[in-house]
N, C-alpha and C positions, 0 to 999 in steps of 0.2 A: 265858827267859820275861820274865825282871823288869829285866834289865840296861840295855833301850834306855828302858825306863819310867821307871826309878830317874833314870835320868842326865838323862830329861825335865823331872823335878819338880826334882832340883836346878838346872838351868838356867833355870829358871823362877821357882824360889824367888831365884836370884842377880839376875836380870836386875829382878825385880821390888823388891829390895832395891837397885836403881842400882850395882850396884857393876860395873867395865871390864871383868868377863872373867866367862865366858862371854857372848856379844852377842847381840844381836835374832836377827843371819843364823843363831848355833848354834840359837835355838831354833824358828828356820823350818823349819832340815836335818832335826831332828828331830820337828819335826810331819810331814815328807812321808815318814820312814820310822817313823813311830810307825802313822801312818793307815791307808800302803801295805801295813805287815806282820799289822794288824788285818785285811787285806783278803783277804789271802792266805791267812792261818792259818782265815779261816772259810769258804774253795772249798777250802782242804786236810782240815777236820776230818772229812768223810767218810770218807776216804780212812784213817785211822786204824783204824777200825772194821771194815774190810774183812780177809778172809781168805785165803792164797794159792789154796785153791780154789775161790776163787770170782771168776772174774774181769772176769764182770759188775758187779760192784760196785765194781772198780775201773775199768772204763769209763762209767758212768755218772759219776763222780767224774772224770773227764782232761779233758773238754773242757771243764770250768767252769777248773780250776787252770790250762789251760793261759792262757787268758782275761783270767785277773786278773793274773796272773803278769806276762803283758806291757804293764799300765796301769801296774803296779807299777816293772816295768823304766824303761818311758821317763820317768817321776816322780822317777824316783833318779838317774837320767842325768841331769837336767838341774839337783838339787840338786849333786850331783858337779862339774857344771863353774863352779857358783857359790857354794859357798862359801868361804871367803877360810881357815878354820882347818883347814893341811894334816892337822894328825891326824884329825881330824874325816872328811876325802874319805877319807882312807885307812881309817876306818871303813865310809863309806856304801860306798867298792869293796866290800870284803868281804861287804858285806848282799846286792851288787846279786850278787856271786858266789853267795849262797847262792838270789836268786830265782830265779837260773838253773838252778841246782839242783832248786828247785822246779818249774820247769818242764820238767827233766829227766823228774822223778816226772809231772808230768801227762801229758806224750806218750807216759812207758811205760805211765802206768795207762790212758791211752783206748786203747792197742794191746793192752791186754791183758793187758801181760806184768808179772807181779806179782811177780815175782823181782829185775826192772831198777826199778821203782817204787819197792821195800822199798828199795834199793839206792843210789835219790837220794836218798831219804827222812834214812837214815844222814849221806849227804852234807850234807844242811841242818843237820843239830846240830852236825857239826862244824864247819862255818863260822857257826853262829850262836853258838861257842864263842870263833870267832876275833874276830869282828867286837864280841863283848861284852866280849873282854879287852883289844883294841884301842881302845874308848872309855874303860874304865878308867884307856887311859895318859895320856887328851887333858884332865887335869887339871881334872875337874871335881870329883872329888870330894875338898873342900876345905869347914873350916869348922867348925860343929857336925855337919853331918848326916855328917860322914867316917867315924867310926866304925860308926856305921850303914849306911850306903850299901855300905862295904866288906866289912861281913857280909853282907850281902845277896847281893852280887856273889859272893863264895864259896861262900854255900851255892845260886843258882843254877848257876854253874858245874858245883856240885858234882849238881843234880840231870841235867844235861843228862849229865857223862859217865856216870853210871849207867843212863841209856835206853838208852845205846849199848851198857853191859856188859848190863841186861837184853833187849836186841835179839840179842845172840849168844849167851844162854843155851839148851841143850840139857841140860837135865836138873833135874829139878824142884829140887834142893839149891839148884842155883845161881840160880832164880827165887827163891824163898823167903829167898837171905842179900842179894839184891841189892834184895829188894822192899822189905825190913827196913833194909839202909840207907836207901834213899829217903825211906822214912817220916819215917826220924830228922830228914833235910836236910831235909825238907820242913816240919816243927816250927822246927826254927833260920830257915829263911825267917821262918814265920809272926812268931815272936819278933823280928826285927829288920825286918820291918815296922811292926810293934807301937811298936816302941824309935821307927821313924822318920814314924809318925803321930802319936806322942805329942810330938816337935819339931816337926814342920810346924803343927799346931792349936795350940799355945802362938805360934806366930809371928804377932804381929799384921802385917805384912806380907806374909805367905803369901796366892796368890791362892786365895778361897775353894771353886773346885775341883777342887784338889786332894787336898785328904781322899778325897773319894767317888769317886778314881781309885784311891788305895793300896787302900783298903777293900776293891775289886774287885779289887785283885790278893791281898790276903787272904788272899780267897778261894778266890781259884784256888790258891794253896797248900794252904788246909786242905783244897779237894778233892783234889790231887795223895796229900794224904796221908792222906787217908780213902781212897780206891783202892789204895794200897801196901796199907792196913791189911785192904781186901779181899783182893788178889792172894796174902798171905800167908794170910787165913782161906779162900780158895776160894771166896768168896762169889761166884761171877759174876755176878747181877744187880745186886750193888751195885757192883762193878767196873766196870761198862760205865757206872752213872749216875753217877757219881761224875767218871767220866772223861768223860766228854760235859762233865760240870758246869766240870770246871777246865779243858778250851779254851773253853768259851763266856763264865766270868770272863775266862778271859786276853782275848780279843779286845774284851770290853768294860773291861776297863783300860786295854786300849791305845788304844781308841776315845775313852773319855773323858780321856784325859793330850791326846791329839792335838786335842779339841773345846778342851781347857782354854787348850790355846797357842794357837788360833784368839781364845779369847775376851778373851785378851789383848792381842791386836792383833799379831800375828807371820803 
């Protein structure tokens, strides 16, 4: 969720301080996959909601992802053949690996088939695992915000493999201890968001929309983890809104990090 954001705001925090590294081109790569994957996550969020028998509701949900999926693709394609920082392309591969994936999921949910859907679906965390530990390594985070930044980065990490543990859960014990860790990660996000809003707003050089991106990714933490804290009480109507709530922050964090590097001139 947070990994391509984090890594926005310090590129942007860096670039707006003048200092040589990270450059203009990093923080273009990462508006075109900040935008594309806002774009994506919100013709995918139906698709969430949906249940294996019902698989009208994953056809109604396929031919929209499959749609965006491929504006997304050729968007990434062409940051790919022009950015100049190899770690960086070896990032955007990865991401363009996971939109493929996503458009795996679309062609099975508009067929119907809700088994091969759940099944790409899997496929995108895993590579939105690979491609957020792979930016990690392209040396951005550096400075005051490293300590924060790098909490961050773990305790997202750490929420995405727990989807995957709670995605192959068959038996209610193991929903309940996996929902319970979630929770916890999803408090340590919120916390070192905290820690790295409270750096960026003391930064008189920081561009001023920046705050009200983190904020919004906050957010979508404390929802992730008000929804744990359903899934553990059985609450199902607050489970469902909670969870609605934190992809509709996420996509607008990511909206607003991608308008911020627009309004920077990138």
């Amino acid at each position: 969720m947070a990994r391509l954001l984090v890594v926005a705001a310090l590129v942007l925090l860096a670039v707006a301080c003048g200092e040589d590294k990270p450059t203009e081109d990093d923080a273009a790569t990462l508006k075109v996959m900040l935008s594309t994957s806002a774009n994506v996550q919100r013709a995918v969020q139906p698709l969430y909601f949906c249940f294996p028998e019902d698989p009208e509701c994953y056809r109604q949900a396929g031919a929209e992802i499959v749609s965006v999926v491929a504006q997304a693709r050729t968007a990434t394609e062409t940051v790919i053949a022009e950015t100049d920082d190899a770690c960086l392309r070896q990032a955007a591969t990865l991401y363009r690996d996971s939109l493929d994936a996503y458009g795996d999921a679309g062609r099975a949910a508009a067929a119907g088939d809700a088994a091969a859907a759940d099944a790409a679906i899997l496929e995108t965390t895993r590579l939105e695992i690979a491609y957020g530990e792979k930016i990690g390594e392209c040396g951005f985070d550096e400075g005051k915000t490293a300590e924060y930044a790098s909490a961050l980065r773990e305790s997202d990490v750490k929420i995405l493999r727990l989807s995957q543990e709670l995605a192959a859960c068959r038996a209610e014990a193991c929903v309940l201890d996996v929902a319970a860790r979630m929770k916890a990660a999803s408090a340590e996000a919120v916390a070192a968001v905290d820690s790295l809003l409270a750096v960026v707003t003391e930064d008189d050089e920081a561009p001023s929309c920046l705050p009200p991106a983190l904020r919004e990714l906050r957010g979508a933490y404390a929802a992730v983890e008000k929804t744990m804290q359903a899934l553990g009480a059985g609450n199902l109507a607050t489970l469902e809104r909670e969870g609605r709530r934190a992809g509709e922050l996420q996509v607008a964090a990511q909206e607003k990090m991608a308008a911020c590097i627009s309004s920077a001139g990138f």
